[in-house]
C-alpha positions as CSV (number, residue, x, y, z in Angstrom):
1,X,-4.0,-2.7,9.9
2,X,-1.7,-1.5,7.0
3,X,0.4,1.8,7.5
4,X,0.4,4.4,4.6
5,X,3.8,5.5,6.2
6,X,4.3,7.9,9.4
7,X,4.8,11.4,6.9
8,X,5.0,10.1,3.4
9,X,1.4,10.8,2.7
10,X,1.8,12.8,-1.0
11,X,1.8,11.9,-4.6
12,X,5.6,11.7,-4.1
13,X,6.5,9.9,-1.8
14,X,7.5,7.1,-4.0
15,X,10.2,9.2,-5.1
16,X,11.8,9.6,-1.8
17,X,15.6,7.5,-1.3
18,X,16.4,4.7,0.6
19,X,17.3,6.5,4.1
20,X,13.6,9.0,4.2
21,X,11.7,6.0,3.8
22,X,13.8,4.6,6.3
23,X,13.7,7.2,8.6
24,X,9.4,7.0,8.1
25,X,9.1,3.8,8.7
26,X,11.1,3.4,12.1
27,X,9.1,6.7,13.2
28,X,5.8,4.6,12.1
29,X,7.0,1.8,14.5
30,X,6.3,4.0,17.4
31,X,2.4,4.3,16.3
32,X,1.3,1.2,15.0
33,X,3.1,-2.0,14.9
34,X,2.3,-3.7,11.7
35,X,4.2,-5.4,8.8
36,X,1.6,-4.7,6.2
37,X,1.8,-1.6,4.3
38,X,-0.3,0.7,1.8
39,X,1.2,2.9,-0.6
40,X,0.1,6.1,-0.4
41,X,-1.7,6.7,-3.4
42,X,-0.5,3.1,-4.7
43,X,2.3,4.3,-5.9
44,X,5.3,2.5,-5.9
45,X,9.2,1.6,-7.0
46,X,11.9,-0.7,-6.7
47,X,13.3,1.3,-3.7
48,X,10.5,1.1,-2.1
49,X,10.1,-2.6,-2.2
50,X,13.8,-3.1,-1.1
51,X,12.7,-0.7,2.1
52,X,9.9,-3.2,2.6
53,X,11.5,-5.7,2.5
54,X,14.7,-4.5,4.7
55,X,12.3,-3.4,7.2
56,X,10.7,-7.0,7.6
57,X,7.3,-5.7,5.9
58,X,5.3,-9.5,4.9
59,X,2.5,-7.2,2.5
60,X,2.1,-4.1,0.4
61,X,-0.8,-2.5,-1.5
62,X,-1.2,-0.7,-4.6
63,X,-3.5,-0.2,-7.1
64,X,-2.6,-3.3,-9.2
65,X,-0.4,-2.7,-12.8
66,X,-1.4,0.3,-14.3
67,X,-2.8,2.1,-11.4
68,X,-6.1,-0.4,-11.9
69,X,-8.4,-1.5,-9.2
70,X,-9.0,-5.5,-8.8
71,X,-9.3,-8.4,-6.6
72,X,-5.6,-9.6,-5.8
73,X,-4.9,-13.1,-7.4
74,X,-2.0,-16.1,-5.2
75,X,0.0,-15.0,-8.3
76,X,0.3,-11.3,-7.1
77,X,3.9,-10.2,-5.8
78,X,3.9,-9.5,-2.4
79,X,4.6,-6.3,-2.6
80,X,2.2,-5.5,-5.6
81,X,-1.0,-6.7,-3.9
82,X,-4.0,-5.0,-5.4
83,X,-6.3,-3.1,-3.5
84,X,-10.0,-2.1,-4.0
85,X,-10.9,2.0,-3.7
86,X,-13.0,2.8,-1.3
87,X,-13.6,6.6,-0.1
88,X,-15.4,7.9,3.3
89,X,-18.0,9.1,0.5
90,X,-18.6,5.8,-1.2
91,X,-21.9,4.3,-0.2
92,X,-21.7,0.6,1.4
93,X,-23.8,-1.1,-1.0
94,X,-21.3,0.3,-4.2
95,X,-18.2,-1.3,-1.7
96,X,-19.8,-4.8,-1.4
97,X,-21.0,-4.4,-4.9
98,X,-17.3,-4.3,-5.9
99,X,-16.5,-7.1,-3.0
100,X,-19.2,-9.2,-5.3
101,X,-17.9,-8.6,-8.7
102,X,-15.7,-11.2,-10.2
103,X,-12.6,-8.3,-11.3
């Protein structure tokens, strides 16, 4: 399970400062315990990372550089991990298509 943050769950929440995300993240505690996270929208910053990492996060998830969708590599930064789309509207056999596919 990877939170996407207890109220951060806009295009801007990357923008936020050091004591909202925080504040979000000790709120999120109370919900699910879990030291994997999922950028909202994959989008993501240096003050972010530092949050993360303050906040004893092991694993974050973007979209991979430049907002593109792959497979994550052993040479990924651990708080840059890739991530594959998937939508509630995607049909299953497209999602383990992309599981399949060597990208």
């Amino acid at each position: 399970i990877a939170s996407h943050s207890y109220n951060l769950h806009d295009s801007e929440a990357y923008l936020k400062d050091k004591d909202d995300l925080n504040n979000d993240f000790k709120q999120m505690e109370n919900i699910v315990n879990t030291k994997y996270f999922a950028y909202p929208y994959g989008l993501c910053n240096d003050v972010y990372k530092n949050v993360l990492n303050d906040n004893g996060y092991l694993l974050a998830f973007n979209y991979g550089p430049e907002r593109k969708f792959r497979k994550a590599t052993k040479y990924d930064n651990r708080y840059e991990i890739p991530r594959l789309s998937m939508s509630s509207k995607m049909p299953m056999w497209k999602f383990k298509l992309r599981l399949l596919l060597p990208f």
